[in-house]
C-alpha positions as CSV (number, residue, x, y, z in Angstrom):
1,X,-18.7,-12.8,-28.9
2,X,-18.7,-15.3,-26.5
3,X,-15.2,-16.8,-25.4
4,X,-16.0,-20.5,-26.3
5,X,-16.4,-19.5,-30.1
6,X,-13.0,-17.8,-30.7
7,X,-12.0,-18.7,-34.2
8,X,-8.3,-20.2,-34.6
9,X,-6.7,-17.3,-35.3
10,X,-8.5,-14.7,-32.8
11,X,-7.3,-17.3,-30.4
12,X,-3.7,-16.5,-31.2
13,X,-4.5,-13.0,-31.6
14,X,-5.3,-13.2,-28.1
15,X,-2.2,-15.8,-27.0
16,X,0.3,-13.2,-28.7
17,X,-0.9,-10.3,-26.1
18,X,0.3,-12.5,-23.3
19,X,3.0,-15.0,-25.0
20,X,5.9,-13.6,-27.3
21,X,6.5,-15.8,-30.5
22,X,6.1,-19.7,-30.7
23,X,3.6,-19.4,-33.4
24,X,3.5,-23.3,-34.0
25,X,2.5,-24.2,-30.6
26,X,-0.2,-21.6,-30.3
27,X,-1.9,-22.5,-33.6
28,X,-1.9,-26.0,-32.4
29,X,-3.4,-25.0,-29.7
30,X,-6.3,-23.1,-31.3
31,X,-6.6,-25.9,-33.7
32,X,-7.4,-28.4,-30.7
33,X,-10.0,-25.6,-28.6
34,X,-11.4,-25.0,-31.8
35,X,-12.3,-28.7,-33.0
36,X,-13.7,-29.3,-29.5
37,X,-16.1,-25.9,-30.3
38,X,-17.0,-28.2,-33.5
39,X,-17.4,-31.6,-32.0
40,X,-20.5,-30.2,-29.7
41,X,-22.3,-29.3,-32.8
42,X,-21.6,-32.2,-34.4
43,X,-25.2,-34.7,-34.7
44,X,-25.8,-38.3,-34.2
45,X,-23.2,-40.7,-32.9
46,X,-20.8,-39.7,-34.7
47,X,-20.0,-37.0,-32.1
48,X,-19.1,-39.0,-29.6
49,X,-16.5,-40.6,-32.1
50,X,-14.3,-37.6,-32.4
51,X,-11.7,-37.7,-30.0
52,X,-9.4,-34.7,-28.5
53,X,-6.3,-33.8,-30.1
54,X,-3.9,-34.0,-27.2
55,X,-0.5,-32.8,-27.4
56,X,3.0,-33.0,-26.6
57,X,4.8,-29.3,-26.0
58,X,8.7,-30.0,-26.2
59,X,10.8,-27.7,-25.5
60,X,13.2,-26.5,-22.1
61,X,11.9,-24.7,-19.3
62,X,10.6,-21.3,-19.3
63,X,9.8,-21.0,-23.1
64,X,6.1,-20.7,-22.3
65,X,4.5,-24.6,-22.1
66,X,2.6,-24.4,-18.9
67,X,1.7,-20.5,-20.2
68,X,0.3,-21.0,-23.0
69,X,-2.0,-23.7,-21.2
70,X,-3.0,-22.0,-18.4
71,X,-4.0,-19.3,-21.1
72,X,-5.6,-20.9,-23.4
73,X,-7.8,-22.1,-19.9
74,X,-8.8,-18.8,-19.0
75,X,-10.0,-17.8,-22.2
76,X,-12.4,-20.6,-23.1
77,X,-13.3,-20.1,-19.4
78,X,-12.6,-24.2,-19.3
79,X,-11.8,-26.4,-16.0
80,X,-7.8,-26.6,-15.9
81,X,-5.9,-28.6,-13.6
82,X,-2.1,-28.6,-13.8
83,X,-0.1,-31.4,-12.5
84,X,3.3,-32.7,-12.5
85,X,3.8,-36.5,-13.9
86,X,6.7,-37.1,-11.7
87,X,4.3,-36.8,-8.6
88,X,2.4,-40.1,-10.0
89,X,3.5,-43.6,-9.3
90,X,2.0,-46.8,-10.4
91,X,0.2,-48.6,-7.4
92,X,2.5,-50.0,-5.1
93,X,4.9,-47.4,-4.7
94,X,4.6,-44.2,-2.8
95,X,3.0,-41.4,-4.6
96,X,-0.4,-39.8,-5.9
97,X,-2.5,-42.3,-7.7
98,X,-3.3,-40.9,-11.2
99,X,-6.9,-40.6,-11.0
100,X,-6.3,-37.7,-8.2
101,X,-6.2,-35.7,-11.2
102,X,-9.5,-36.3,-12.5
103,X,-11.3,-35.8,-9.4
104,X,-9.2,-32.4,-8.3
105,X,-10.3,-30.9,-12.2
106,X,-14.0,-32.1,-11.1
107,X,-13.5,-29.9,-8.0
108,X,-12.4,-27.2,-9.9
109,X,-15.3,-27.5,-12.0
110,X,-17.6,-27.5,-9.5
111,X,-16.3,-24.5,-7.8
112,X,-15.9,-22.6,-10.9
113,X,-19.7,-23.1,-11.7
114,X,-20.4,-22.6,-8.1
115,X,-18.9,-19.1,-7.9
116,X,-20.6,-17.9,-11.5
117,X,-24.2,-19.3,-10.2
118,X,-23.7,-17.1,-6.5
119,X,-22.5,-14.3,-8.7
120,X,-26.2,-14.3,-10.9
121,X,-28.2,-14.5,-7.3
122,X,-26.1,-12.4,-5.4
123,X,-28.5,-9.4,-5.5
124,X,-31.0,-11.1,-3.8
125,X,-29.1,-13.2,-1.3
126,X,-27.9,-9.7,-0.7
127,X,-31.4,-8.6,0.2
128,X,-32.2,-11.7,2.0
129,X,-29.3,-11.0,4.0
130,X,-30.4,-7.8,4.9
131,X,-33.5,-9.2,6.2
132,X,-32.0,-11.4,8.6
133,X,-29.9,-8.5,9.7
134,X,-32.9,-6.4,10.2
135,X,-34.0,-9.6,12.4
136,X,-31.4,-9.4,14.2
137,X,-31.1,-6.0,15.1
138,X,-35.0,-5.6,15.4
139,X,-35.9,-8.9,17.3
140,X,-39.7,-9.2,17.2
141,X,-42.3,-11.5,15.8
142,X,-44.5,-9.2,14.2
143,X,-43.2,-7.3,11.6
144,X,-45.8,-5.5,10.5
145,X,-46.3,-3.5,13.7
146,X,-42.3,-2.7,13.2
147,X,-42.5,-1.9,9.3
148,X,-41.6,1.9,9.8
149,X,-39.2,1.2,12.6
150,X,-37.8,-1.9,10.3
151,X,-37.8,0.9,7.0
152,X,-35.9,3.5,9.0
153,X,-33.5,1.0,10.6
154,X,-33.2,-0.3,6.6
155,X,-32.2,3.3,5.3
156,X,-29.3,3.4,7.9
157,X,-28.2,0.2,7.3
158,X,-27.7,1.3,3.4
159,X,-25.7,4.4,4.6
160,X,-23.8,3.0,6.8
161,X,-24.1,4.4,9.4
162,X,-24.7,1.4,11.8
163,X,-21.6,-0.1,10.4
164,X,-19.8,0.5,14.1
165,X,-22.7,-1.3,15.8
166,X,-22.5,-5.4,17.3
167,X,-24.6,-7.6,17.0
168,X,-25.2,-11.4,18.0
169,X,-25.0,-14.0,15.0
170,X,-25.5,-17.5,14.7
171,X,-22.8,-19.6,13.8
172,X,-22.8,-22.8,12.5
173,X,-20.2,-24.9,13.5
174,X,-20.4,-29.3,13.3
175,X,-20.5,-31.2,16.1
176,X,-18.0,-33.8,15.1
177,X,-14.5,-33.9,15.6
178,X,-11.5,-33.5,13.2
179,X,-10.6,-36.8,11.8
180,X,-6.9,-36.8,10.1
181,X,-6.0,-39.7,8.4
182,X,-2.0,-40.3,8.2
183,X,-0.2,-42.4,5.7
184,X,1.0,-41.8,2.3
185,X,0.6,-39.7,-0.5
186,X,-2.4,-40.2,-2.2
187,X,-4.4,-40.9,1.0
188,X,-5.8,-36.6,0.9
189,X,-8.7,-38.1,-1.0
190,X,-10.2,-40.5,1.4
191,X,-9.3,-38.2,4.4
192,X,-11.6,-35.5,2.4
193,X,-14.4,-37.7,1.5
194,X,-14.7,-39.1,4.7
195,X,-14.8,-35.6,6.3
196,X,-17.7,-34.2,3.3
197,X,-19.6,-38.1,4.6
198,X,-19.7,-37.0,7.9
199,X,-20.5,-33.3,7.5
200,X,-23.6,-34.2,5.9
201,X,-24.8,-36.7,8.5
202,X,-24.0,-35.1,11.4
203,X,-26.2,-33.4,13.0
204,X,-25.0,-28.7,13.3
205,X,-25.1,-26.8,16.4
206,X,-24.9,-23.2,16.3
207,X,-23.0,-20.6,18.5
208,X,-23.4,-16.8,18.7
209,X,-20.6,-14.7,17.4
210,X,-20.9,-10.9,17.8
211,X,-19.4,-8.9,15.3
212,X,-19.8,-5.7,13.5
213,X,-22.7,-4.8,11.4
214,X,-20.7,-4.4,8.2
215,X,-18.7,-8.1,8.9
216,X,-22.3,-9.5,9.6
217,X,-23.8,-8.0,6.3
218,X,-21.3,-10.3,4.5
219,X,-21.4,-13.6,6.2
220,X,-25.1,-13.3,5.9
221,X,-25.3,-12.7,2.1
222,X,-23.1,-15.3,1.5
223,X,-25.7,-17.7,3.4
224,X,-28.3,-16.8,1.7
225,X,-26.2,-16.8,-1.6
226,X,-25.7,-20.6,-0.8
227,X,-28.8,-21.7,-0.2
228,X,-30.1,-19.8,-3.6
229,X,-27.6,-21.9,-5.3
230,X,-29.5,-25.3,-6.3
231,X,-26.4,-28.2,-5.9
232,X,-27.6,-30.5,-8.0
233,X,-27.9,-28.6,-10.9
234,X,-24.4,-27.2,-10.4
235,X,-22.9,-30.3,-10.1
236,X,-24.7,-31.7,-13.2
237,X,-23.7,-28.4,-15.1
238,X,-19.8,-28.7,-13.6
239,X,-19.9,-32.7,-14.6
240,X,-20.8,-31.9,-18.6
241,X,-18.3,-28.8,-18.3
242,X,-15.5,-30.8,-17.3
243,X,-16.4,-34.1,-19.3
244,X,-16.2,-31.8,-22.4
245,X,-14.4,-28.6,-21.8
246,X,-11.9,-29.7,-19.3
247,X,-8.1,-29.4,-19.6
248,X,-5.4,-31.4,-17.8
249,X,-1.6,-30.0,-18.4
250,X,0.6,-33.0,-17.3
251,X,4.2,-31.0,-17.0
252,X,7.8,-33.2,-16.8
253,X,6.1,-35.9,-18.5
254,X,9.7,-36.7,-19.7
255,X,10.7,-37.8,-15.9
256,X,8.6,-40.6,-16.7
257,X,10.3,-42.1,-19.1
258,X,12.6,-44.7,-18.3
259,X,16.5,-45.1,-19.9
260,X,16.2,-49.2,-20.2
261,X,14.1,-51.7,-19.4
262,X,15.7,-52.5,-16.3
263,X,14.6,-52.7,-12.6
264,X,14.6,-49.6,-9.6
265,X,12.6,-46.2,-10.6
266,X,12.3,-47.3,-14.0
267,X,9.6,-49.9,-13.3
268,X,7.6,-47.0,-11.5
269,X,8.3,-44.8,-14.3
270,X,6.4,-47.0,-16.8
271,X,4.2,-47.8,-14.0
272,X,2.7,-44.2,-14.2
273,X,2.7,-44.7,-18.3
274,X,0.4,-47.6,-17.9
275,X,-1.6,-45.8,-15.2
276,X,-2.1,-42.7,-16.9
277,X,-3.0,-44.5,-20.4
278,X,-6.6,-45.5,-19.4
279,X,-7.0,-42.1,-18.0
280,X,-6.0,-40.6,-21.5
281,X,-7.9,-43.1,-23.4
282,X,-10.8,-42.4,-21.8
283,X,-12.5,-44.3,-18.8
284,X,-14.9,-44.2,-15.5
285,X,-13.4,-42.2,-12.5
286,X,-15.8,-41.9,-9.2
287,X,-15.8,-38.8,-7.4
288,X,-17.4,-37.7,-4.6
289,X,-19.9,-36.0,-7.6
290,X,-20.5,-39.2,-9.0
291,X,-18.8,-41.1,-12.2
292,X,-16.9,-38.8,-14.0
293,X,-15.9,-39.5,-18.3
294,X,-12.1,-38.8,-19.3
295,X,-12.4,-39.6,-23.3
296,X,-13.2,-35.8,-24.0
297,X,-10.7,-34.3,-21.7
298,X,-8.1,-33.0,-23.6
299,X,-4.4,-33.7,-22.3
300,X,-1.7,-31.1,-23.1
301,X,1.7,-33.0,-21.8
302,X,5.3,-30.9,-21.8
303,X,8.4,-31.6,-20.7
304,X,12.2,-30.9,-22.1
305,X,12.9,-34.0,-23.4
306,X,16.7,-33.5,-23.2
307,X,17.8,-36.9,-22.0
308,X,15.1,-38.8,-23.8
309,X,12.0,-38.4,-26.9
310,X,8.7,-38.9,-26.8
311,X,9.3,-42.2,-29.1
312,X,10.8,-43.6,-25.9
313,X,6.8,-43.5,-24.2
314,X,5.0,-46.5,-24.5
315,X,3.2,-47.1,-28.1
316,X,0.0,-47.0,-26.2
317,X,0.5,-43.8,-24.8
318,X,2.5,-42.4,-27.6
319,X,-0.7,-43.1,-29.6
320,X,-3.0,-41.1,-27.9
321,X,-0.8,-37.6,-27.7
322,X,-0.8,-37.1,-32.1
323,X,0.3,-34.2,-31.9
324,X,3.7,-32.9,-31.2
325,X,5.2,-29.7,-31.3
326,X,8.7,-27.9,-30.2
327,X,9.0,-24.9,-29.3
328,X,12.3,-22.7,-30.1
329,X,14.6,-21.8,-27.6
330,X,14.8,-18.0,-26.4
331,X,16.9,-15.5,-28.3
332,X,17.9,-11.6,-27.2
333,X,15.1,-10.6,-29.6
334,X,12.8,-12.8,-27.8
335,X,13.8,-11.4,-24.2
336,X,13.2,-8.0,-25.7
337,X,10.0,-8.6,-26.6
338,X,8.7,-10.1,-23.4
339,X,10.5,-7.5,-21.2
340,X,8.1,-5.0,-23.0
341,X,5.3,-6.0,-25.4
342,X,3.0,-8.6,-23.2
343,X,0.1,-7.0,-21.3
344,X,2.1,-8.1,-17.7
345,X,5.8,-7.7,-19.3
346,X,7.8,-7.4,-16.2
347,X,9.0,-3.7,-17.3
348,X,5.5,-2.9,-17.1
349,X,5.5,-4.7,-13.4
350,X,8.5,-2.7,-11.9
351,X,6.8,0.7,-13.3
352,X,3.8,-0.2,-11.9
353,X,5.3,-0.9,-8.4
354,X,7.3,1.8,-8.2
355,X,4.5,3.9,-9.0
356,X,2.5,2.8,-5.7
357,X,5.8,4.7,-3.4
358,X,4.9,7.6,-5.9
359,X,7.9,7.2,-8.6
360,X,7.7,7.3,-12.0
361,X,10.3,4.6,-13.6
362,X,11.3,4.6,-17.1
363,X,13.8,2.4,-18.9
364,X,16.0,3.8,-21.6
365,X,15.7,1.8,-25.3
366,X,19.3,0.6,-25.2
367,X,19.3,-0.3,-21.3
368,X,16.3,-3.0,-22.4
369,X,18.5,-3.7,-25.3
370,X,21.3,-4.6,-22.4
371,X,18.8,-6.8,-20.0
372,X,17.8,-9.1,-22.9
373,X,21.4,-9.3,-24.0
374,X,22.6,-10.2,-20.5
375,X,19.7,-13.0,-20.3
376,X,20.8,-14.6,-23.5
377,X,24.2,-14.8,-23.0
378,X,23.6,-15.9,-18.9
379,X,21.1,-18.8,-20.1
380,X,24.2,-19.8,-22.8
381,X,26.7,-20.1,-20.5
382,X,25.0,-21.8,-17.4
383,X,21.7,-23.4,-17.6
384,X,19.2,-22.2,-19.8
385,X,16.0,-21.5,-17.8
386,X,13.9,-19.2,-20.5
387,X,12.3,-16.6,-19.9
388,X,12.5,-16.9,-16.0
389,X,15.9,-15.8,-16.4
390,X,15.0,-12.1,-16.7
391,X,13.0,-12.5,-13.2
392,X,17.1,-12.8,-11.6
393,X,18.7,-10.2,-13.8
394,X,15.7,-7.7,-13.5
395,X,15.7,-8.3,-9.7
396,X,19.5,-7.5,-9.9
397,X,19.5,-4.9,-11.4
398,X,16.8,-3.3,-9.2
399,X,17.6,-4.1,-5.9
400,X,19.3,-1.4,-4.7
401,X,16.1,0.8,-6.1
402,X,14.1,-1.4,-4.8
403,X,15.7,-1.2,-0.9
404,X,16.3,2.8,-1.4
405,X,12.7,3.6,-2.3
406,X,10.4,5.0,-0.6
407,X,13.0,8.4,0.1
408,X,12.9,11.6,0.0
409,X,13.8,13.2,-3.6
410,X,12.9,10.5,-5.4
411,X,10.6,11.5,-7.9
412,X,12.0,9.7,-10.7
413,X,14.0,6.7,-11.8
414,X,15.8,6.5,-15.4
415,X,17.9,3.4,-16.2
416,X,20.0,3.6,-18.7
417,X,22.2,1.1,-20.7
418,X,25.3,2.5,-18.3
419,X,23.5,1.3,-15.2
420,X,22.0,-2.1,-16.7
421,X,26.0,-2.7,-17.5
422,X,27.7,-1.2,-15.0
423,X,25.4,-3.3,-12.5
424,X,25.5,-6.7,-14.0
425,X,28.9,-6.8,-16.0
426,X,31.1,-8.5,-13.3
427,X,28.4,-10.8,-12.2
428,X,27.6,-12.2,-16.0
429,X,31.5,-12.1,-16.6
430,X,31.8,-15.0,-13.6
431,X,30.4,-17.8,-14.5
432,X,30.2,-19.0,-10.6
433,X,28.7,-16.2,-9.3
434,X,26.4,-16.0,-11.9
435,X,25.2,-19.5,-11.2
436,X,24.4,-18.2,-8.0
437,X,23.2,-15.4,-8.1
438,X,21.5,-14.8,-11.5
């Protein structure tokens, strides 16, 4: 089945292999992928009607926001640009201007389709490449008299066993200088157009490089791979994939809202509100691809919202985010579950390295039992940072295993609940050390 059709709930089948619990979230999720799968076959005008159900994720950090995203991204194979609302200010003040994001998910788009379309020629940029190799190594203009010198030469090549040899390849480098453009944030995007304007109208000169066979093989393939690759219709493919498939996770969106309606960083807060609403709405934005449609993007905004709600956004932009959904704090049943059931659960990480110096690692049921207890009851008494916690206990209580290993006579590594408690107890039991270390 092809990823783009997943049905709401085979999209949270496939969430809950990676993510551990927050069920509301994920069908929320699926709900909004799913209705964009049924807007493209809707007919008529009444397609262009149906607008994106954005959404607001509330909850604190490391409960799985941006991962659930980033997930849901992969699997639709969909354009996904993350970015962070505090680094957005309205004009006037010094930050990124809000339509940066729009152009960077059209560069992402672009690239994504760029890579798939040298993927389906590479085959024969690979045997265009050999070709010019064979030039190269063979120089002569008629081939034909060279045919079983050029076949031999061809069935070496394949074995490899001119992979040793040099040869001379052409290089092309431009013949313009480096132009840097200082000032602040916000100004990458001119400094890049500027240099894409002038790589295309300046004129390329070429040097030789000489480098191995093998090395050359590559660089050549990937020439030819390029110039197989039509650019126009990629960038027309990458524009309708990103007007209708793209996905922009604005993170800390809560830093942007401001506690009163007085002066300082609160009028750039709601500075970045009123920027980012025409974005969400749906508008123009020129890239260096041409003009580029928001009004199908759809926005997934988090933040923690412990200091303020999203009421406290402007109408406007509270209007065009519908849907809003927390998700639940971590609990030691939670932990448990991540250390062990996901597809990357960190248990599974640590055997997995410890298995490249050659030792086999196992964890004991009530030593797990011990971590995700120790996680809970660090994130209660300092500050609750989710799941991210168990990165700092995990990586304390494997350090020393971690520095010992590789040595000789060890084969194997057991932990037990004795060593998870006898190694952590007097760092959770201070609070000060453990805001340090853990």
């Amino acid at each position: 089945m092809n990823k783009r059709e997943l049905k709401p709930k085979e999209i949270v089948k496939e969430l809950d292999r990676h993510i551990i619990g927050q069920s509301e979230a994920k069908r929320a999720i699926a709900i909004a992928i799913r209705n964009r799968w049924r807007r493209q076959r809707v007919k008529g005008l009444m397609r262009e009607e149906i607008l994106p159900n954005n959404l607001i994720l509330i909850g604190p950090t490391g409960v799985g926001k941006t991962e659930i995203a980033r997930r849901i991204a992969r699997l639709v194979n969909a354009p996904f640009m993350k970015v962070e609302a505090s680094k957005y200010t309205e004009v006037g003040y010094v930050g990124r201007d809000v339509e940066a994001m729009v152009r960077d998910l059209m560069n992402i788009s672009v690239n994504m389709v760029k890579a798939r379309r040298q993927i389906e020629v590479a085959e024969r940029a690979r045997e265009r490449g050999e070709e010019r190799l064979l030039d190269l190594l063979l120089p002569g203009e008629n081939k034909e008299k060279q045919k079983e010198s050029r076949d031999k030469l061809r069935k070496l090549l394949r074995k490899g066993a001119l992979k040793d040899r040099f040869v001379n390849v052409p290089v092309y480098v431009q013949s313009f200088p480096l132009i840097e453009i200082f000032g602040p944030m916000g100004m990458e995007e001119i400094n890049t157009d500027i240099q894409d304007m002038m790589s295309s109208i300046a004129p390329k000169k070429h040097k030789t490089k000489r480098i191995k066979v093998n090395e050359a093989k590559e660089i050549l393939a990937q020439e030819e791979a390029q110039k197989l690759v039509d650019m126009e219709e990629v960038i027309s493919e990458a524009k309708e994939n990103m007007e209708n498939s793209g996905i922009i996770f604005i993170d800390e969106l809560d830093k942007i809202v401001g506690a009163d309606g007085r002066g300082g960083p609160d009028v750039s807060r709601a500075g970045v509100q009123r920027d980012l609403l025409p974005i969400v709405e749906g508008c123009n934005v020129t890239t260096k691809y041409g003009m580029v449609r928001t009004d199908h993007i759809l926005f997934i905004a988090a933040g923690a919202f412990t200091s303020s709600k999203p009421s406290d956004l402007i109408p406007e932009l509270q209007g065009r985010f519908p849907i809003r959904v927390e998700l639940a704090r971590l609990k030691k049943e939670d932990f448990k579950r991540i250390l062990t059931e996901p597809e990357n659960a960190l248990i599974k990480q640590y055997i997995a390295l410890f298995k490249t110096e050659k030792v086999d690692m196992s964890f004991d049921e009530m030593a797990i039992d011990a971590i995700a207890e120790y996680a809970a009851k660090v994130n209660e008494t300092t500050d609750d940072i989710g799941a991210r916690r168990l990165h700092t206990i995990m990586f304390a209580l494997m350090e020393d295993w971690l520095y010992k290993v590789p040595k000789r006579g060890i084969k194997k590594v057991h932990i037990e609940e004795n060593d998870v408690r006898e190694r952590l107890k007097d760092i959770v039991k201070n609070v000060d050390i453990a805001r340090y270390i853990l």
